[in-house]
C-alpha positions as CSV (number, residue, x, y, z in Angstrom):
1,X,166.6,88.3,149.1
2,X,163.9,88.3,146.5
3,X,162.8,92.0,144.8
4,X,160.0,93.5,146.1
5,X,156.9,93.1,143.9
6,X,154.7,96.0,143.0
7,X,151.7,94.7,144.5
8,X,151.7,93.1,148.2
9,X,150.7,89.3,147.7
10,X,147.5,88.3,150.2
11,X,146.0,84.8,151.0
12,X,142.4,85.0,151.5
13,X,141.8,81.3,153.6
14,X,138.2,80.8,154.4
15,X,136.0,77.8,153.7
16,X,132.5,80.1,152.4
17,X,133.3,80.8,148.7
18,X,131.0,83.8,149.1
19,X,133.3,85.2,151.7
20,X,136.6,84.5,149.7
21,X,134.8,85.9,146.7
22,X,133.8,89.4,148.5
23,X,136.6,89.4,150.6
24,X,139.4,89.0,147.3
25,X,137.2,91.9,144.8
26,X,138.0,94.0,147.9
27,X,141.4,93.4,148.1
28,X,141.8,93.9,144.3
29,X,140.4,96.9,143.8
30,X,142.3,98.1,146.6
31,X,145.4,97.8,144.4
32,X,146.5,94.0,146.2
33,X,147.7,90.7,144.5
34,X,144.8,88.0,146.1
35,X,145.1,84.1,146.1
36,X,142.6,82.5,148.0
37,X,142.2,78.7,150.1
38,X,138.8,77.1,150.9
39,X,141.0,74.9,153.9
40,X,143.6,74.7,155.5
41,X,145.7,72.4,153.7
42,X,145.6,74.6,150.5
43,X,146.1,77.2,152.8
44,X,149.8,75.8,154.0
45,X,150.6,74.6,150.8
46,X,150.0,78.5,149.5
47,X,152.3,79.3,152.2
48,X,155.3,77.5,151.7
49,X,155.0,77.9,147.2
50,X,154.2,81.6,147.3
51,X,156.2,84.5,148.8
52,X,153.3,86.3,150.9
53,X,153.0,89.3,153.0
54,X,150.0,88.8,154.8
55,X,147.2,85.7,155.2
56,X,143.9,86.1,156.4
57,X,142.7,83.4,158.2
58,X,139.5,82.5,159.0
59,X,139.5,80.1,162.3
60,X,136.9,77.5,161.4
61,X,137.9,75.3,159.0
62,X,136.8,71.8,157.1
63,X,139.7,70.2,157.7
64,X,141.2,71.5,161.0
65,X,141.0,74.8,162.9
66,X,142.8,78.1,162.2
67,X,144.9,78.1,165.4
68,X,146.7,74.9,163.7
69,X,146.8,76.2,160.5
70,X,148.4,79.4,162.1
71,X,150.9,77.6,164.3
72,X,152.0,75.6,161.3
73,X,152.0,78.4,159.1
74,X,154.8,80.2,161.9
75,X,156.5,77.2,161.3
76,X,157.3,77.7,157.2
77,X,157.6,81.7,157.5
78,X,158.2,83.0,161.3
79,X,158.0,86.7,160.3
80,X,154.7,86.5,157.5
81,X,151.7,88.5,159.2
82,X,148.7,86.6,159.9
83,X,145.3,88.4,160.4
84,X,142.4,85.8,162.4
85,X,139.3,86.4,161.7
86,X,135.8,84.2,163.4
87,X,132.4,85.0,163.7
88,X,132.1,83.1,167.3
89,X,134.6,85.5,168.1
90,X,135.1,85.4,172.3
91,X,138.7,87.1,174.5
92,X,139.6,83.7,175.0
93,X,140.0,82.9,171.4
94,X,141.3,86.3,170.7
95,X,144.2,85.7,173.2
96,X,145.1,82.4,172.1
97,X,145.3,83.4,168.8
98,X,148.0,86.4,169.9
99,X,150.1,84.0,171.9
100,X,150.6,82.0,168.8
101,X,151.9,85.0,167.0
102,X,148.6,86.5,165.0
103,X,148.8,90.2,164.5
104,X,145.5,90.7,164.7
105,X,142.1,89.4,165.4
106,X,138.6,90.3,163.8
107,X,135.4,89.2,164.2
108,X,132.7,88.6,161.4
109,X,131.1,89.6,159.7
110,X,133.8,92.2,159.3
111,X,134.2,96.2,159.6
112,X,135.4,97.2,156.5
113,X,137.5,100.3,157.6
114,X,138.5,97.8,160.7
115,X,139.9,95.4,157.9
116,X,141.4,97.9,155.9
117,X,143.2,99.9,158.7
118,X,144.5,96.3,160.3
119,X,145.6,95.2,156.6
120,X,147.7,98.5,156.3
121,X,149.3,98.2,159.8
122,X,150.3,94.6,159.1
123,X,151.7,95.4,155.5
124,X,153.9,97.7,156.9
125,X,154.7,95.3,159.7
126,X,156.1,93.4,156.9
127,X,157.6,96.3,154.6
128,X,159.6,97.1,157.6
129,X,160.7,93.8,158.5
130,X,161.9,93.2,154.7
131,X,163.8,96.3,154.7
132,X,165.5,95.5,157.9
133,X,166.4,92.2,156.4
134,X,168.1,93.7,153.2
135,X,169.9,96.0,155.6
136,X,171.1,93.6,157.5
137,X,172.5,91.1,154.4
138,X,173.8,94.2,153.0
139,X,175.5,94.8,156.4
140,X,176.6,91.1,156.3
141,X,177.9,91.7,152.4
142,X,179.6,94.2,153.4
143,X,181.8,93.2,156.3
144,X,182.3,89.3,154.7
145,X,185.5,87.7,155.1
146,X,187.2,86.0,152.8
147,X,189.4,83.2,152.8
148,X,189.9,79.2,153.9
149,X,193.4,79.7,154.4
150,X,195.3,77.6,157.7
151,X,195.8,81.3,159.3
152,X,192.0,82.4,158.2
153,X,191.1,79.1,160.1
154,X,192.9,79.8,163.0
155,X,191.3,83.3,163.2
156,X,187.9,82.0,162.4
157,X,188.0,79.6,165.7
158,X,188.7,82.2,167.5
159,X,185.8,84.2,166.8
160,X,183.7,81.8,167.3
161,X,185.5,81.3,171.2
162,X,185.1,84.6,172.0
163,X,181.9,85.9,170.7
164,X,179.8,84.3,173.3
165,X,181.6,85.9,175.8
166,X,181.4,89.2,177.2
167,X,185.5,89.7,177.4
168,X,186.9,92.8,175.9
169,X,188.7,92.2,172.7
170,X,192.2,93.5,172.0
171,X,192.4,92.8,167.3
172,X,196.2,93.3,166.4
173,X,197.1,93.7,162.7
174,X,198.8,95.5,160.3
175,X,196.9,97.9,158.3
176,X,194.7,97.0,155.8
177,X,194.7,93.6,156.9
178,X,190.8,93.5,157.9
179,X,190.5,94.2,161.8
180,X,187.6,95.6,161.5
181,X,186.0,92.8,159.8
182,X,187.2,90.5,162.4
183,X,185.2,93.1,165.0
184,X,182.4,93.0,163.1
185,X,182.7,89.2,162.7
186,X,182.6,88.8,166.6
187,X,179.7,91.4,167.0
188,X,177.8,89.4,164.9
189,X,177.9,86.3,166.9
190,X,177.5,87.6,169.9
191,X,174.6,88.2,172.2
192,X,174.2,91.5,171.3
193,X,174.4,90.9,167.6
194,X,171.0,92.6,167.7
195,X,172.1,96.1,169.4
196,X,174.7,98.6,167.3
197,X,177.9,98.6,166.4
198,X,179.8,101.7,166.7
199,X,183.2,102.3,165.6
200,X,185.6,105.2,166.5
201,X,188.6,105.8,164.6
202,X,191.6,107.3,167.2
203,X,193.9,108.1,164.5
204,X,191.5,110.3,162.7
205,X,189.9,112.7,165.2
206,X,192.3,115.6,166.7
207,X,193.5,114.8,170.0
208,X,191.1,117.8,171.7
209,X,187.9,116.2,170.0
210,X,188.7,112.3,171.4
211,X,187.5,112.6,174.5
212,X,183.8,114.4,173.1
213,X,183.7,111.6,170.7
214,X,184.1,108.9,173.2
215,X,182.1,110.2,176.2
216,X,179.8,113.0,174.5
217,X,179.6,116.2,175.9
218,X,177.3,118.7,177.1
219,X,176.0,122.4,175.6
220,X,178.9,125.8,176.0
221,X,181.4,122.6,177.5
222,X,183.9,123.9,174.9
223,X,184.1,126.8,172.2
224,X,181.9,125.3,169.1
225,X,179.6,122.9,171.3
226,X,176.3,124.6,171.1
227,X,174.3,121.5,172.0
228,X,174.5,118.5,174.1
229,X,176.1,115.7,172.1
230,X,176.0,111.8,172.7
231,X,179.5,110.0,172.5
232,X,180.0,106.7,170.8
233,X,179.9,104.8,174.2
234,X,176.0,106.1,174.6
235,X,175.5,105.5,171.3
236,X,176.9,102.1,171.6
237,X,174.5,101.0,174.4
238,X,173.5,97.7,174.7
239,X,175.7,96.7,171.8
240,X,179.6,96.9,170.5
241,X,181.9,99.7,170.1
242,X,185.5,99.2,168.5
243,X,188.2,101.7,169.4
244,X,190.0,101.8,165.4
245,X,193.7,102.5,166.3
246,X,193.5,102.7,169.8
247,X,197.6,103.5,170.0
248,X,196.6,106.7,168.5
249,X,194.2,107.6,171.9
250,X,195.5,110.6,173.8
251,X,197.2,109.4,176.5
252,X,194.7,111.5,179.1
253,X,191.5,110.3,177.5
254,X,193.7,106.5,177.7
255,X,193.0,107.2,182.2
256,X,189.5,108.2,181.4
257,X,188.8,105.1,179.3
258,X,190.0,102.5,181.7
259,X,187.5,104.4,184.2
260,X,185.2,103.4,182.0
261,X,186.1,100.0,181.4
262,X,186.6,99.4,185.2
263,X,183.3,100.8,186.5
264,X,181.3,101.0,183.1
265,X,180.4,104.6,184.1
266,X,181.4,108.0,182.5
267,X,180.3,111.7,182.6
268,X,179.9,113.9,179.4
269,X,182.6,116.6,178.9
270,X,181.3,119.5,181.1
271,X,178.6,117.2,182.5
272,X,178.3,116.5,186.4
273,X,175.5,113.8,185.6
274,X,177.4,110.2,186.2
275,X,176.2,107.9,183.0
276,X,176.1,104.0,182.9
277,X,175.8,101.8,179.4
278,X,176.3,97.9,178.7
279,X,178.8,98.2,176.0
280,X,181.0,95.5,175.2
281,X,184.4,97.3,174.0
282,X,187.0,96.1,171.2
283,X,190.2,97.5,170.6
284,X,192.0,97.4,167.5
285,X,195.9,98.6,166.3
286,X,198.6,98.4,163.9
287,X,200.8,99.2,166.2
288,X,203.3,97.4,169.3
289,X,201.4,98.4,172.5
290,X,203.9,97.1,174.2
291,X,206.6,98.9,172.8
292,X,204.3,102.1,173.0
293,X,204.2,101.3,177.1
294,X,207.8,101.6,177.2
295,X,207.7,104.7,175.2
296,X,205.2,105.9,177.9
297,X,203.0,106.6,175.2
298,X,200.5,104.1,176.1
299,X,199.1,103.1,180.0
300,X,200.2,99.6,180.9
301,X,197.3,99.4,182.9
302,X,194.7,100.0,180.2
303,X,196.8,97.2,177.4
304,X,195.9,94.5,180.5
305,X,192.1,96.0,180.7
306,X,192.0,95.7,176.8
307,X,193.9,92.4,176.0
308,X,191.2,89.9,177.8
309,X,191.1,88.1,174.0
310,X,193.6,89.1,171.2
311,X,192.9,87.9,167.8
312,X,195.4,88.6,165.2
313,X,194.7,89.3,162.0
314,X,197.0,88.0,159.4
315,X,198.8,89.9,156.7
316,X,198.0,89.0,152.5
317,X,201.5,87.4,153.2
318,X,200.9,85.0,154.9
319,X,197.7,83.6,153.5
320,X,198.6,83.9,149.8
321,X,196.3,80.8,149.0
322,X,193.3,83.2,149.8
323,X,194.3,85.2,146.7
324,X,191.9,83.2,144.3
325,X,189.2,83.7,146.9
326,X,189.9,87.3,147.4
327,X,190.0,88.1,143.7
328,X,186.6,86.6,142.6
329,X,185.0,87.9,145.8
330,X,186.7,91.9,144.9
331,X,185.8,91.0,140.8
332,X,182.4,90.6,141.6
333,X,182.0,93.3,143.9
334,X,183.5,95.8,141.7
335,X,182.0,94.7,138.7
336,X,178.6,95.4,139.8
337,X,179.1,98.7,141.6
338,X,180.9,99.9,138.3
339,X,178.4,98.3,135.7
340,X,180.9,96.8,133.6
341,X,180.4,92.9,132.9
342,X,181.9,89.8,135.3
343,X,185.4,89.7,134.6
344,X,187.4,86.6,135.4
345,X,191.5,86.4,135.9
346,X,193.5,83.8,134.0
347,X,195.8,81.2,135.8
348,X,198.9,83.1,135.1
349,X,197.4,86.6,136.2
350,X,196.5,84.8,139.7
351,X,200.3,83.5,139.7
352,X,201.3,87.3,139.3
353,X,199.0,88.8,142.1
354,X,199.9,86.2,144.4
355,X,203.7,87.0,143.7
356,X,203.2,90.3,144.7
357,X,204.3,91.9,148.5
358,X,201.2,93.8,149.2
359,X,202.4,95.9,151.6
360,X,198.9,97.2,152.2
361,X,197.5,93.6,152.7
362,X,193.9,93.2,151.4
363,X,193.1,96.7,151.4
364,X,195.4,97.2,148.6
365,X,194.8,94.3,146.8
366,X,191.5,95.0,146.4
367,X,191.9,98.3,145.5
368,X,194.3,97.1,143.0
369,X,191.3,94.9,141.3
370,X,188.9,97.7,141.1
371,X,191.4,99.5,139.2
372,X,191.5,96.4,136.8
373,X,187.7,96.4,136.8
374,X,187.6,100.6,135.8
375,X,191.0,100.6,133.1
376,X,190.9,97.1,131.4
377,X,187.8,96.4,128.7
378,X,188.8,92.9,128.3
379,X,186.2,90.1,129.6
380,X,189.3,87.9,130.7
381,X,192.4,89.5,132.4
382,X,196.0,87.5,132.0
383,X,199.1,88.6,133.5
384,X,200.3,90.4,130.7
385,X,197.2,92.2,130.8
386,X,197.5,93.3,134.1
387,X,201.1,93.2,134.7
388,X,201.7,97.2,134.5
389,X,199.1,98.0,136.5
390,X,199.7,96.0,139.4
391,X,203.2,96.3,139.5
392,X,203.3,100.1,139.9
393,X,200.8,99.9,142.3
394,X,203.0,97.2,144.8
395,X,206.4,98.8,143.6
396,X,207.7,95.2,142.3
397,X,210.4,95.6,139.5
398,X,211.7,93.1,137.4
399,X,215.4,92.3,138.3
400,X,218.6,92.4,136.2
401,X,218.7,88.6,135.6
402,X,214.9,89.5,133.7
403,X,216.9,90.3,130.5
404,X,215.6,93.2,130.1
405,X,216.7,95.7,126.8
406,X,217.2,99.3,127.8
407,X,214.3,99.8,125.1
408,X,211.8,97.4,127.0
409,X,213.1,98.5,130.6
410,X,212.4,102.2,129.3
411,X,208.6,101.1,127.9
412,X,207.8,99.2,130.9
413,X,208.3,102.3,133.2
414,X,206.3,104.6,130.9
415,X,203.6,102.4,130.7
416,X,203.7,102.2,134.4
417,X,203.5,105.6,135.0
418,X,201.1,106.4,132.5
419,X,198.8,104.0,133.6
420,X,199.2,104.9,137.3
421,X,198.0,108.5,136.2
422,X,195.0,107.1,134.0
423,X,194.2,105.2,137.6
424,X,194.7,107.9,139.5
425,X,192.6,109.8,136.7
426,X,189.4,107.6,136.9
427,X,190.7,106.6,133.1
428,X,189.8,110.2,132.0
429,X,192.4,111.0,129.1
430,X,192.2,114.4,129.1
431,X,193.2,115.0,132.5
432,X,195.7,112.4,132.3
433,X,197.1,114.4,129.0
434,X,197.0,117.8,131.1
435,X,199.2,115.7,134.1
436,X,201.8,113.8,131.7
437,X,201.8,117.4,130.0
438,X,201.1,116.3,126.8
439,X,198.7,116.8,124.5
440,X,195.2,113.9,123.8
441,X,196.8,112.9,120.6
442,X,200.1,111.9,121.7
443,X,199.0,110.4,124.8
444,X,196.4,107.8,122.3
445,X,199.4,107.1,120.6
446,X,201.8,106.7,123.1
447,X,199.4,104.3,124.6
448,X,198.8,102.3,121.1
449,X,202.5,102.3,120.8
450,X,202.7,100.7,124.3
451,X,199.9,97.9,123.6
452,X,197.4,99.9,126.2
453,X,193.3,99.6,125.2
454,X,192.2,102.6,125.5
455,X,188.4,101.2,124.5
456,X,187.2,102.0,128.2
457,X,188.8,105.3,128.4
């Protein structure tokens, strides 16, 4: 996505030099960046080598007519705004201009405050549309997976199965893992890609509050609802809503939710009024629903309503050869939100992360980088660089059969802790000092003494 330039760009296209002339010192001193075409050729070429937000098009032309130049002008940039303008102006014209995607259509010679006022509309037009656009890569940014893994590959195909369809969507995964990446993955390429995406985490609402979540509820329903509230299911219409840790989901809301998913009609807490969306539901867990059915703490009936499609999401574990991926992707995220230089791992440091457990899957690993990014100055990370701190974060000691002196054994578990309180710290000494109960002095020295930078700190 380019930046957004001070001044909106406008291409004047009209074959009288007179009205280019008049129609560009207008634009100008009206604050606007003006090229100009005398045809319609020069007018598409402008198109496609200049990033515009609006053309004004005149419809007769030298070379050929503006309706042409306007349909092949929807062909280079769909979304640019495109004002016709004529002087033999008739409905007919008017309406065929519209149907081929003009936002407007003036007749000469023209209003002034008619121009200006359509001008403004359709810059905004644009604005919007730009802004929606960097949302929506932002959104993407966000929510990208990484990975070319054999089990990334598997899950990938998947997505791509079921995202046409309009099945529910049971994602299984430990935590961590990404499940609801692999949601929004599907959303995305589906037909409703377009509507919202609503998530609703069981796990962290109180088990009196999940059913006002879900279904909404309406004003004095309970003690603390003063006004009618919207669930996630209304505010999911006409798009996706994931249910994040659905073993979590009181089991009475559970008979309430398979209602729902049955008859695709639900009534607000306290509400009489019968309500109806088009919401296509996902379900995701950490846990065994079918161990929670035996435990009676899940309703077998609602697992089969849920598990139309199960994807499962694949622990760090298993798709070690992602690491390399995972780290650049995490390095350059991190970097830039922190302001600090690209940094870039060595061979061995990759060796090390990849040798770790990561209990916490990707989660933790990339929480584990950003603590790289925030404690280490150094431009280019190796594993002994990096060692301490990603060993006390995924609990891996070195064995016996490591050779390890009592002295180095002794150093290599201060400078674990102490570095796990810097992390934990935000790399502020001083607190750090006031945890470790020491004072700033012997903490900089204690840290020299154990080969620790403390240039970002």
């Amino acid at each position: 996505m380019k930046p957004a330039r001070v001044k909106p760009r406008i291409l004047v296209v009209d074959d009288d030099a007179s009205i280019r002339s008049l129609m560009s010192e207008m634009l100008e001193d009206q604050g606007f960046e003006v090229l100009a075409a005398p045809d319609g050729t020069e007018a598409l070429r402008r198109i496609r080598e200049n990033d515009l937000n609006l053309v004004i098009l005149d419809y007769w032309l030298p070379d050929f007519d503006g309706l042409k130049v306007l349909h092949e002008a929807r062909k280079i940039s769909p979304t640019l705004p495109v004002l016709m303008m004529s002087g033999y102006g008739t409905i007919k014209l008017a309406v065929q201009a519209t149907k081929e995607g003009a936002y407007d259509f003036i007749e000469k010679p023209p209003d002034v405050d008619r121009v200006t006022v359509a001008i403004k509309n359709a810059l905004e037009k644009d604005l919007l549309r730009r802004e929606v656009a960097t949302l929506k890569a932002e959104t993407l940014a966000k929510y990208q997976m990484v990975g070319t893994s054999p089990a990334m590959q598997r899950l990938y195909e998947m997505i791509d199965r079921v995202a046409p369809s309009k099945a529910s969507v049971l994602i299984l995964g430990e935590s961590g893992t990404g499940k609801e990446l692999a949601a929004h993955a599907v959303h995305q390429k589906s037909a409703v890609a377009g509507g919202p995406f609503v998530r609703l985490n069981c796990a962290a609402i109180p088990h009196e509050l999940i059913e006002s979540e879900l279904f909404g509820h309406e004003k004095g329903a309970f003690t603390g609802a003063v006004a009618q509230k919207p669930g996630k299911l209304e505010l999911a219409d006409k798009g996706t809503v994931l249910l994040d840790e659905i073993g979590d989901m009181d089991f009475h809301v559970q008979a309430k939710l398979l209602r729902f998913l049955q008859e695709g009609e639900f009534e607000r807490v306290g509400g009489i009024k019968t309500l109806k969306v088009d919401v296509r539901t996902f379900a995701a867990t950490n846990k065994n629903l079918e161990e929670e059915i035996k435990a009676k703490r899940f309703r077998e009936d609602l697992f089969y309503r849920l598990n139309v499609v199960t994807l499962r999401v694949p622990p760090l574990r298993e798709r070690t050869e992602d690491i390399p991926a995972l780290a650049e992707h995490f390095l350059g995220k991190y970097c830039a939100e922190h302001g600090v230089p690209l940094k870039a791992l060595t061979d061995d440091a990759i060796d090390l992360l990849a040798a770790q457990p990561w209990p916490g899957n990707v989660r933790e690993f990339g929480n584990v980088i950003q603590r790289l990014v925030v404690l280490l100055p150094q431009q280019t990370l190796s594993a002994h660089d990096i060692r301490p701190l990603v060993t006390a974060e995924t609990g891996s000691e070195q064995s016996a059969s490591d050779g390890q002196s009592l002295k180095s054994a002794r150093d290599d578990f201060e400078r674990k802790h102490i570095l796990k309180v810097l992390a934990d710290c935000q790399g502020n000494i001083t607190e750090a000092a006031r945890i470790l109960e020491i004072d700033r002095t012997t903490l900089y020295r204690t840290l020299e003494r154990l080969g620790v930078s403390t240039a970002s700190s």
